[in-house]
C-alpha positions in Angstrom: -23.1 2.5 -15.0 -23.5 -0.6 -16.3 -26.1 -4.1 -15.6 -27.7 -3.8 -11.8 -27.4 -7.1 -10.1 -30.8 -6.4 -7.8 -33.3 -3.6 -8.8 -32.7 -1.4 -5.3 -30.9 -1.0 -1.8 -34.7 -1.8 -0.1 -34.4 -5.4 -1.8 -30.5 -5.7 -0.1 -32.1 -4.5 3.4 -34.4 -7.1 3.3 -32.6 -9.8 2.5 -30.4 -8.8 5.3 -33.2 -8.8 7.7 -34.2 -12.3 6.7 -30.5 -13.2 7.9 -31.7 -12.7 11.1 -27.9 -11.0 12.0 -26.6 -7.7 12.5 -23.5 -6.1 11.4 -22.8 -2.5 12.8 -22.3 0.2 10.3 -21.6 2.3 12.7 -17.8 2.0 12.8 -17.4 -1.2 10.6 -13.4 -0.3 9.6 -10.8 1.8 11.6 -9.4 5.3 9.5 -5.9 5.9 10.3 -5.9 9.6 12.1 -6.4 12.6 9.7 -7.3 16.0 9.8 -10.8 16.5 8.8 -11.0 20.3 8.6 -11.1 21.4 5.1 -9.7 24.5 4.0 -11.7 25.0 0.6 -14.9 26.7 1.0 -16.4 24.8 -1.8 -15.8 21.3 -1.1 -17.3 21.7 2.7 -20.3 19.8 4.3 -22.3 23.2 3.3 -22.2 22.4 -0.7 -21.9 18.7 -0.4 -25.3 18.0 0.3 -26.1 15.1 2.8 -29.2 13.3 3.6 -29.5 13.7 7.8 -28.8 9.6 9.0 -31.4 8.1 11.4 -30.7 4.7 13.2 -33.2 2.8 11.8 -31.4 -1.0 11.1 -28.6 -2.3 11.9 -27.8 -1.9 8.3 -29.9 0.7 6.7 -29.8 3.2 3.9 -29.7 6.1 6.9 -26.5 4.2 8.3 -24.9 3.4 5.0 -25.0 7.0 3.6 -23.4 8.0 6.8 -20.7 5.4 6.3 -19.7 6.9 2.4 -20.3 10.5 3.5 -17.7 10.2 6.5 -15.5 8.7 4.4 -15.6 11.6 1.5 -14.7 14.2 4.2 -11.9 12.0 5.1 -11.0 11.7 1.7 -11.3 15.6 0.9 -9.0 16.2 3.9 -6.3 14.3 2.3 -6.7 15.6 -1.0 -5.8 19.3 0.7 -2.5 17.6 2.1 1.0 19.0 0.6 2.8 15.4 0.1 5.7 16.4 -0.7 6.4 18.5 2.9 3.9 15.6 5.3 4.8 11.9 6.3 4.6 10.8 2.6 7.3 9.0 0.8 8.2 9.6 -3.1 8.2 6.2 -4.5 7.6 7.1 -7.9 7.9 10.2 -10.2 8.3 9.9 -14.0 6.6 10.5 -16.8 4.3 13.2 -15.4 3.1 10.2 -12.8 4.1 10.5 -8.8 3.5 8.2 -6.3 3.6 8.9 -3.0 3.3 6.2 0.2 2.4 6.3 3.7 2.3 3.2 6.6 -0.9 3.1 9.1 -1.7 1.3 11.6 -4.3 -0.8 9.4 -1.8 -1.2 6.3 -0.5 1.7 4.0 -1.6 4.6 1.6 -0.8 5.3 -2.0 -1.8 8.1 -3.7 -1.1 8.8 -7.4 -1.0 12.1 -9.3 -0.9 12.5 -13.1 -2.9 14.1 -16.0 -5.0 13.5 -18.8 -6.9 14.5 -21.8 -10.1 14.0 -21.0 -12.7 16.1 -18.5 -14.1 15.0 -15.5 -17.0 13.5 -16.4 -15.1 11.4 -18.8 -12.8 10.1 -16.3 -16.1 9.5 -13.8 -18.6 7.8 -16.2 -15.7 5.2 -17.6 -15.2 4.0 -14.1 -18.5 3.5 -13.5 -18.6 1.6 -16.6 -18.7 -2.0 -14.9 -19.4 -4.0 -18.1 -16.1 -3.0 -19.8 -13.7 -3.2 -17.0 -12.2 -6.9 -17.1 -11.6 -5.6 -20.9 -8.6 -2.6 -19.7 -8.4 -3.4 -16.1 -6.7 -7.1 -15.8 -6.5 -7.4 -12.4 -10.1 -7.8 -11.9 -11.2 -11.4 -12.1 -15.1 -10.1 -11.8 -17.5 -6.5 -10.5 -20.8 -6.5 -10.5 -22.9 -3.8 -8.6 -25.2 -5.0 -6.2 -27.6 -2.5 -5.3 -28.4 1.4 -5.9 -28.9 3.4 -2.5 -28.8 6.5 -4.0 -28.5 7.5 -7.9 -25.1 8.4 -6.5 -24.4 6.1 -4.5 -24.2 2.1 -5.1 -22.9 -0.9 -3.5 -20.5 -3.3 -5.9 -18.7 -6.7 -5.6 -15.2 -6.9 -7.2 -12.8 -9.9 -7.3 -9.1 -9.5 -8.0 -7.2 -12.5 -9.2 -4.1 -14.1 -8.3 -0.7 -12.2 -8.1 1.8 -14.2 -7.8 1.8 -16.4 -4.6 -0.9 -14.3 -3.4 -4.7 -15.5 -2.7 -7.1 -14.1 -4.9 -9.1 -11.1 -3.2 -12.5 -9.4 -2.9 -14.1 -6.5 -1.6 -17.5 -5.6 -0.9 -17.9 -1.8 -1.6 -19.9 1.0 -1.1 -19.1 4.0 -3.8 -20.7 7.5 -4.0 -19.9 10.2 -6.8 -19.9 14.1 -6.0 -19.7 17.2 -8.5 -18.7 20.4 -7.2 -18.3 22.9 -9.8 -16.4 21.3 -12.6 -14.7 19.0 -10.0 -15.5 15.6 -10.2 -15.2 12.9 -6.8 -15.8 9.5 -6.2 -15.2 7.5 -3.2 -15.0 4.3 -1.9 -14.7 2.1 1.5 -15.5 -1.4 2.8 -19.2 -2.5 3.5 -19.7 -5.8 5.6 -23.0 -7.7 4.7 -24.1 -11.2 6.4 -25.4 -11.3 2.6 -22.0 -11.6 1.3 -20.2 -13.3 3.7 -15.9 -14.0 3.0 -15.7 -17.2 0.6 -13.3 -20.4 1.1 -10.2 -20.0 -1.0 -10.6 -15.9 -1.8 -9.5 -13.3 1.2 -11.4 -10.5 2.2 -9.9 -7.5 1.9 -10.4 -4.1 3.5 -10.5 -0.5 1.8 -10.2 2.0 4.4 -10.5 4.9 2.1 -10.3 5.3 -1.8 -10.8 7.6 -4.6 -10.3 9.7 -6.9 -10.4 13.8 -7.3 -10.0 14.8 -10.6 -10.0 18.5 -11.3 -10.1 20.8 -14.5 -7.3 22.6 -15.4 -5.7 24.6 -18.3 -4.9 22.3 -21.2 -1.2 21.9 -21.5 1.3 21.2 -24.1 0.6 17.4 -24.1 -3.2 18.4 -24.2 -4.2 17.0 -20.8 -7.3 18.9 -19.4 -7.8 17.6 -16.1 -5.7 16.4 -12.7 -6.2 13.0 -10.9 -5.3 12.4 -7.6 -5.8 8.8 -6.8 -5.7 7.7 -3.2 -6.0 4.0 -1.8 -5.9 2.9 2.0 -6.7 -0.6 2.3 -5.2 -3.9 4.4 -5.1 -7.3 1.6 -5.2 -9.4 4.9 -3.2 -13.1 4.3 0.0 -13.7 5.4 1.9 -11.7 2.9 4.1 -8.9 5.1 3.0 -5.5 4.4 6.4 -4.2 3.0 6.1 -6.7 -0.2 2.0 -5.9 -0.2 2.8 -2.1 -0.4 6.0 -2.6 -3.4 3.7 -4.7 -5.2 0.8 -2.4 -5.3 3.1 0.6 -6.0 4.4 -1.5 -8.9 1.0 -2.0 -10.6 0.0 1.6 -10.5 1.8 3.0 -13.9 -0.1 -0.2 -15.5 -3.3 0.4 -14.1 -3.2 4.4 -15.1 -1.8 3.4 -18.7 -4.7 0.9 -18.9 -7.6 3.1 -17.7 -6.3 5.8 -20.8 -5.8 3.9 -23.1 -9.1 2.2 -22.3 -11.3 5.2 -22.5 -9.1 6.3 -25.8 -10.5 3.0 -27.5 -14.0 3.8 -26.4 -13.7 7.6 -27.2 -12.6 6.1 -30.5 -15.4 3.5 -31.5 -18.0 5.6 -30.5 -16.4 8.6 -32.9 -16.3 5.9 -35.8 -20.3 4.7 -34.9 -21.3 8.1 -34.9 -19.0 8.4 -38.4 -21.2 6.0 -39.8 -24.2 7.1 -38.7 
């Protein structure tokens, strides 16, 4: 999980309340239209269990759960979506790895599908594995997390450098991880906090909706053991047009997925030789 920048959410809360501003949590991005019914019995709000919201703050752990848990059945509606007969383009498919695009009004959607040879869990507890991932993941300038609301749930800051003529960018995030059965989710959408206001030089930029699923499956003849579906709705902001925003993005994916297994191959493997040695 990695080093906690603040021991708890309740710390956060207050320091917002000392800003003496609100920011509504209510409705603080716009989701591009989606169906939200959800056609597997076990990933409905019946086995995903939520904590019933109150409106106690302007920005309080009641309204912040209801922010990530929206979000996930969002997210879960997607995941049920056949790309290849909806809206979505094929931008990509090689090597076991699609990539499939969709415009919105806020921006556009990627979602990625591929396998690996690791479980779940693996995948799970290497992403949440903040102090290693300027080490495999190269975009990111700097992530740190913030606060915990929930032990599954957490807030983190992440900083993206440069690309190209592009502005460096941040995002302030809210992240919640769900098991059902031997299926593994995580999801993850914009937070605003007078706390962490947009800094001079960096833009802000907005994730709608991101995550992955990553499900079991039979091991196959290249002994991957699980399924990843990665999806990403976000709007970079700047002055960059869309079109380039979305080829770029589609262009880093490949590198992104070879660095993340590769990157949990060298872990997997120094930890083997400790325990070796031990």
């Amino acid at each position: 999980m990695g080093n906690r920048e603040t021991g708890c959410f309740s710390c956060f809360e207050k320091q917002q309340r000392l800003q003496g501003q609100s920011s509504d949590m209510a409705s603080p991005i716009a989701f591009a239209p989606m169906e939200n019914d959800i056609s597997d019995s076990r990933l409905t709000s019946d086995t995903i269990e939520k904590e019933e919201p109150k409106d106690d703050g302007p920005f309080s752990r009641d309204s912040a759960i209801r922010l990530i848990d929206d979000c996930q059945e969002k997210f879960l509606s997607i995941i049920k979506t056949n790309f290849e007969e909806e809206k979505y383009i094929l931008e990509h498919n090689q090597e076991g790895l699609e990539i499939f695009s969709c415009d919105t009004n806020e921006g556009f959607m990627i979602i990625s599908r591929w396998k690996a040879p690791f479980t779940p869990e693996r995948i799970v507890n290497f992403l949440r594995c903040i102090d290693n991932r300027k080490q495999w993941d190269k975009n990111i300038a700097d992530i740190k997390q913030i606060c915990a609301i929930t032990p599954d749930i957490s807030v983190y800051y992440q900083l993206y450098k440069k690309v190209l003529a592009a502005a460096p960018r941040d995002l302030l995030l809210i992240s919640k991880i769900t098991q059902v059965e031997n299926t593994m989710i995580e999801i993850s959408t914009s937070i605003d906090s007078p706390v962490f206001p947009e800094k001079k030089d960096i833009v802000r930029a907005q994730l709608f909706l991101g995550g992955y699923y990553i499900k079991p499956i039979e091991k196959d003849t290249d002994g991957n053991i699980c399924e990843v579906t990665n999806v990403s709705q976000a709007s970079f902001g700047g002055s960059i047009p869309k079109g380039m925003l979305k080829k770029m993005s589609i262009k880093l994916v490949p590198t992104y997925i070879k660095s993340l297994v590769e990157g949990i191959k060298s872990q997997d493997s120094k930890e083997n030789n400790n325990d070796a040695k031990n």
